[in-house]
Each structure stands twice: as structure tokens, then as C-alpha cells.
C-alpha positions in Angstrom: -46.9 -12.3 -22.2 -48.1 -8.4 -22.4 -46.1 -6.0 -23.5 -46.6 -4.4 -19.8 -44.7 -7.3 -18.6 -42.2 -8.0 -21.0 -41.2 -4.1 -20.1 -41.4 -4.7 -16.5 -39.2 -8.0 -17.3 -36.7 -5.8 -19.3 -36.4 -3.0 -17.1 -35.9 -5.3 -13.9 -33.1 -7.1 -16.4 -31.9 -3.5 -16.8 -31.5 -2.5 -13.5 -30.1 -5.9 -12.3 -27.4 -5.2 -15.0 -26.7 -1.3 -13.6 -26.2 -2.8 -10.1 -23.8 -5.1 -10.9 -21.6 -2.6 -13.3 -21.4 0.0 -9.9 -20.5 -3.1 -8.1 -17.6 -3.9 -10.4 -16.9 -0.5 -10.6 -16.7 -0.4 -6.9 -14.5 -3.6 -6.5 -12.2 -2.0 -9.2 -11.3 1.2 -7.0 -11.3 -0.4 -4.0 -8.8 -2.7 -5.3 -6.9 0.1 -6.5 -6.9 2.3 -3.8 -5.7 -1.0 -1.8 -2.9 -1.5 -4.3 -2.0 2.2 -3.6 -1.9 1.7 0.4 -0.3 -1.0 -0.1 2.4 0.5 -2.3 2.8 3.4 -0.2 3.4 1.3 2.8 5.7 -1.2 1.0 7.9 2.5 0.4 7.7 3.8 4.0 9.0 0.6 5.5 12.0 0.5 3.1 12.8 4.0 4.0 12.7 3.2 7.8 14.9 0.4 7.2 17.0 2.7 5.2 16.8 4.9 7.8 17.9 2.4 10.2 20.5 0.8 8.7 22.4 4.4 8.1 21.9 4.7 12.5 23.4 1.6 12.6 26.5 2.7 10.5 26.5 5.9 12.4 26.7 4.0 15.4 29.6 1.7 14.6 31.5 4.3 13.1 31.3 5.9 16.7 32.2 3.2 18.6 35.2 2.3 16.1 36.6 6.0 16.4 36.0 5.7 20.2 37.6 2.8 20.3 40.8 3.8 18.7 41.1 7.0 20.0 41.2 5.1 23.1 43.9 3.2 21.7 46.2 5.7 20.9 45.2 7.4 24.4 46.7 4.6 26.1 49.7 4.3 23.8 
């Protein structure tokens, strides 16, 4: 083999080597910024249901104080 060749050979194996480390890189962020998405969606949901939940308190407490008053209205 020439020496033309075997550099032709090693710069080929170089380059094949470059692609597949930006490829890795690539797959690592996009795998981090889908960890982050995910994260950040995993938090909004628990808020809403937070959210939600202290409505649905809100609400009851209404209707219980509604309900009494009523009560004593009637009394």
C-alpha cells in the first residue's frame, strides 16, 4: 500500500470517527434537553393539580358555609 493511500485510509478513518463523536454529542443534548421538557412538564402538571385541588377545597368550604348558614336561617 502507498503511503498516499494509507493517508487517504487514515484520514477517511479520521473523519468517520469526528462524525460519529458530533453524533453522540448530539444524542447527549437532545436527551438532555428532553429530560429537561420533560422535567419541567412533570412540575407544571403537579402545580395544576395543586392548583386544582385548593378550587376544590375552596369550593366545598363554600358550599359547607352555605349550607349551614342556611341552617341556622331556617332555625
Amino acid at each position: 500500500m502507498s503511503t498516499q493511500e494509507e493517508a487517504r485510509e487514515l484520514m477517511a478513518k479520521k473523519h468517520h470517527q469526528q462524525q460519529h463523536q458530533q453524533e453522540s454529542m448530539l444524542n447527549r443534548a437532545t436527551e438532555e434537553v428532553h429530560q429537561h421538557e420533560t422535567a419541567n412538564t412533570e412540575e407544571e402538571a403537579r402545580e395544576l393539580m395543586a392548583k386544582k385541588h385548593h378550587q376544590q377545597q375552596h369550593q366545598q368550604e363554600s358550599m359547607l358555609n352555605r349550607a349551614t348558614e342556611e341552617v341556622h336561617q331556617k332555625r
